[in-house]
C-alpha positions in Angstrom: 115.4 81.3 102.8 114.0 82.8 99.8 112.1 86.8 100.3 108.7 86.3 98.7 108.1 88.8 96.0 104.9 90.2 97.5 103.6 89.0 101.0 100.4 90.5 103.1 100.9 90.5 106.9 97.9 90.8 109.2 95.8 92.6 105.9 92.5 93.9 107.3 90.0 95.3 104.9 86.9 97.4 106.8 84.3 99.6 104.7 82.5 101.4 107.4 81.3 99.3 110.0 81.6 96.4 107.4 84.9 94.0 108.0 85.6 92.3 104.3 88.8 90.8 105.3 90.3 89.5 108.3 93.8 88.7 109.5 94.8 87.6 105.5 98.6 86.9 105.6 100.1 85.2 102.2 103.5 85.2 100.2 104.3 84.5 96.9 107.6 83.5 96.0 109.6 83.9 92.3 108.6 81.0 89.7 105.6 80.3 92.5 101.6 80.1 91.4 99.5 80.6 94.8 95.6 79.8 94.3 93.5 81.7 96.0 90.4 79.7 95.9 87.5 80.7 97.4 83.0 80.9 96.5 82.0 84.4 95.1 81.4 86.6 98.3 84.5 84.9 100.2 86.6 88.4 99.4 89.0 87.5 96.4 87.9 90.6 94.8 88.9 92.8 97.1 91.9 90.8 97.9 93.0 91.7 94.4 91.8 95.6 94.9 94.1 95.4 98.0 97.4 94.1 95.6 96.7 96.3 92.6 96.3 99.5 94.3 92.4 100.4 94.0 92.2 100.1 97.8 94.5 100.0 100.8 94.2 97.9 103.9 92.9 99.3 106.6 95.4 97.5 109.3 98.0 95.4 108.2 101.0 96.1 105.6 101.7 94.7 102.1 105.5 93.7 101.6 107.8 93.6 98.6 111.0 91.5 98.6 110.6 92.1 102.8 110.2 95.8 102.8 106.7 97.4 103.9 105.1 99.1 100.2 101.8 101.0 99.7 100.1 101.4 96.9 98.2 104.5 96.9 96.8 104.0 93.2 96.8 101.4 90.4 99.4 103.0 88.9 101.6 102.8 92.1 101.1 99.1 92.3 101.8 99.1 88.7 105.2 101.1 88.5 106.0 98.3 91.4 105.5 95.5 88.8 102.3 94.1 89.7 100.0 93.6 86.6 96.4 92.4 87.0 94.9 90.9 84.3 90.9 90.8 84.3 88.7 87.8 83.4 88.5 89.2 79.5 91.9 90.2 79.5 91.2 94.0 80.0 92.1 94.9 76.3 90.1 96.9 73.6 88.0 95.0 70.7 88.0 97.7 68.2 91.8 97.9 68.7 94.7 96.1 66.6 96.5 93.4 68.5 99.3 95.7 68.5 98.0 99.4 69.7 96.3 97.3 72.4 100.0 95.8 73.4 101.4 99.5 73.6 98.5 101.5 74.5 99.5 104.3 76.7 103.4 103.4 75.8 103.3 103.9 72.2 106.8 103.5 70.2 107.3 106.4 67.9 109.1 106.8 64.6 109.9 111.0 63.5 111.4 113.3 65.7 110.2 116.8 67.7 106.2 117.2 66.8 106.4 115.1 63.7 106.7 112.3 66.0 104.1 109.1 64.7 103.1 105.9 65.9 105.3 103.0 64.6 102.8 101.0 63.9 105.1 98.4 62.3 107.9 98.0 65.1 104.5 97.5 67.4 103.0 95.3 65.5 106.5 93.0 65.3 106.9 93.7 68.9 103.2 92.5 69.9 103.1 89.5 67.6 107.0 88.3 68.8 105.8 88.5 72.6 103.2 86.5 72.2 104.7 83.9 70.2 107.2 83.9 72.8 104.7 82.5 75.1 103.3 79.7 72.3 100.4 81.2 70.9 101.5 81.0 67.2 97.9 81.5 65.8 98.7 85.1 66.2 101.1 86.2 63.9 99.5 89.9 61.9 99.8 92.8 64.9 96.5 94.8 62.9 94.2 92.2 63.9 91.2 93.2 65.8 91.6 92.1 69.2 87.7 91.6 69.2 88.2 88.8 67.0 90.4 87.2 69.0 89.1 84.3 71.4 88.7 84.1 75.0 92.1 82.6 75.6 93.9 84.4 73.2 92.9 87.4 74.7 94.2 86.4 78.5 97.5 85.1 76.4 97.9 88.6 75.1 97.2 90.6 78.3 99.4 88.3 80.1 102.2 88.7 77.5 101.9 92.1 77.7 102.4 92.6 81.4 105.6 90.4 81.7 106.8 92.2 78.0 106.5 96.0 80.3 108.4 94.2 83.8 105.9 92.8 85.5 107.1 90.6 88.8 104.0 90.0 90.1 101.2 88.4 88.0 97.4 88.6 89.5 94.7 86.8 87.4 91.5 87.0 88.4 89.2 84.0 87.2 91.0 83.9 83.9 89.2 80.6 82.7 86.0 81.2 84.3 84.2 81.8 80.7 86.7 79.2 78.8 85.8 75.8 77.2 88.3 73.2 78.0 90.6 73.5 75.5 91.1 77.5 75.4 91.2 76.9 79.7 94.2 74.4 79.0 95.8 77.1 76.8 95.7 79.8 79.5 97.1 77.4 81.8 100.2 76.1 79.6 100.8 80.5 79.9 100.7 80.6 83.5 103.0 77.6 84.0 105.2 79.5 81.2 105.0 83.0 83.6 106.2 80.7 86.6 108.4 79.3 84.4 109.8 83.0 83.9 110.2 83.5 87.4 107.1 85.6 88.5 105.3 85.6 91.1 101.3 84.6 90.0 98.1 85.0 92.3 95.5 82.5 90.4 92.3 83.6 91.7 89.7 80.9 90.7 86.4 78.8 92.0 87.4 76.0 89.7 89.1 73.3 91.7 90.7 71.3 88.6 92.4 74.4 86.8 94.4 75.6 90.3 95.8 71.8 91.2 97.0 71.6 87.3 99.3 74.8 88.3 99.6 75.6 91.7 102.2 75.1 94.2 100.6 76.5 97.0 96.8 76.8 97.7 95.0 79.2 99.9 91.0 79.2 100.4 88.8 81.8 101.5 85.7 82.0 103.4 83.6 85.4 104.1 86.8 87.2 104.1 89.2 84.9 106.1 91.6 82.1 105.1 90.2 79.0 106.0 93.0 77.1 104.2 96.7 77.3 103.3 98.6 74.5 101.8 100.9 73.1 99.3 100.8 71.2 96.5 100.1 67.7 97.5 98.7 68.2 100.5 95.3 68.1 100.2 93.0 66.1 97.2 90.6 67.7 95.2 87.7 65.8 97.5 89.2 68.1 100.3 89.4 71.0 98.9 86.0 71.4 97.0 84.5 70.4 101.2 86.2 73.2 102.1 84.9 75.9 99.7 81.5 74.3 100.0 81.7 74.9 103.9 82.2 78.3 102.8 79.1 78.4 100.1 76.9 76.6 102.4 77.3 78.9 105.5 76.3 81.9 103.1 73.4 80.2 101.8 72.4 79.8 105.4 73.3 83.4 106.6 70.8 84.4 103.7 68.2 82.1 105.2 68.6 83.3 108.4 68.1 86.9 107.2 65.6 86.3 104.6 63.5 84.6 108.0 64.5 87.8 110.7 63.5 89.9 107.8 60.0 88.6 107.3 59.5 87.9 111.5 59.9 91.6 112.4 63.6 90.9 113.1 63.4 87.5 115.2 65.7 85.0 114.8 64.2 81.3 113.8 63.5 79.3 117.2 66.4 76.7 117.7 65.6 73.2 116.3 64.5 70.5 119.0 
């Protein structure tokens, strides 16, 4: 049986007297996508805070290949391998294309204090990694990254993290703010990172992008999995229910408040 690459095991997440997450226990396996699918609310962002290291659970433990891990910091989760790219990719726009690649890991050319960025070697670096991953439009490191589009950005962050070691890949809502065609270009890269053999967490509310890469399918509701399944098991009819059972309960938690707040704190009268 194959050790997942990153698994949560009974991961509670309180805030005070506040639970966000309940019970959540998932596993991702090498060359495996898992969707985590769930309406905004449901806890996938601090699902993700969990993973990269921002916060830690309050009961349950995170595992790497089997063995019990903390992350105390982002950096911890980092040095682990997990890489989390952000809806815009997380990069710089006043930045060249290769700075951005290396920032914070520079390569240097010079020795002692006359040490100076190698801008070149970067630049070939950059542009070779993600060429690597089929995004031959970019081919000059000193571009701007600001004039780069939506999907080319998410290519490039994502490049970047398996260039420095990444195992474990985390995208949160990476073609949230994409048209079709740059959306289809960020998902030919996350089949290409499975392909690779990491391990990728595909946060998304969008139904059609997680069945084009996902093997195995989790959905959340106000904090708790509702839902896990593989590929195949469940239609797209079935799944989008099942988030909307999530969406539709919130909206009518809200109603429910929004009528104690305004009835000095009585519930509505139960329909006849």
């Amino acid at each position: 049986m194959t050790v997942p690459i990153i698994a949560l095991r009974g991961v509670n997440k309180s805030f005070g007297p506040i639970d966000v997450l309940h019970d959540i226990s998932l596993e991702v396996k090498a060359g495996e996508v898992l969707c985590l699918l769930g309406d905004n609310g449901a806890g996938k962002s601090t699902l993700i805070r969990l993973l990269s290291g921002v916060h830690q659970p309050t009961t349950g433990t995170i595992e790497m290949d089997g063995k019990p891990v903390s992350f105390p910091s982002p950096r911890a989760a980092s040095d682990n391998g997990i890489a989390t790219v952000h809806q815009f990719g997380g990069t710089f726009p006043l930045m060249s294309i290769g700075r951005s690649f290396f920032i914070g890991v520079e390569p240097t050319k010079g020795w002692g204090p006359f040490k100076i960025y190698d801008r070149k070697r970067a630049n070939a670096v950059a542009v070779k990694a993600v060429q690597d991953f089929g995004i031959t439009r970019i081919d000059d490191g000193d571009r701007l990254v600001g004039g780069l589009s939506g999907g080319e950005r998410q290519s490039l962050a994502i490049a970047r993290a398996v260039h420095f070691g990444a195992r474990v890949l985390i995208l949160d809502e990476p073609t949230a703010a994409l048209g079709v065609k740059q959306a289809t270009h960020v998902l030919r890269i996350v089949n290409e990172a499975k392909r690779r053999g990491l391990a990728v967490v595909f946060i998304t509310h969008q139904v059609m992008h997680a069945m084009a890469v996902g093997d195995h399918f989790a959905v959340l509701i106000r904090g708790a999995v509702a839902a896990d399944f593989k590929k195949g098991e469940k239609s797209r009819e079935e799944i989008t229910d099942l988030m909307a059972g999530g969406a539709s309960m919130a909206s009518l938690e809200a109603e429910i408040e929004g009528y104690m707040a305004s009835h000095d704190g009585h519930p509505p009268p139960p329909a006849h």
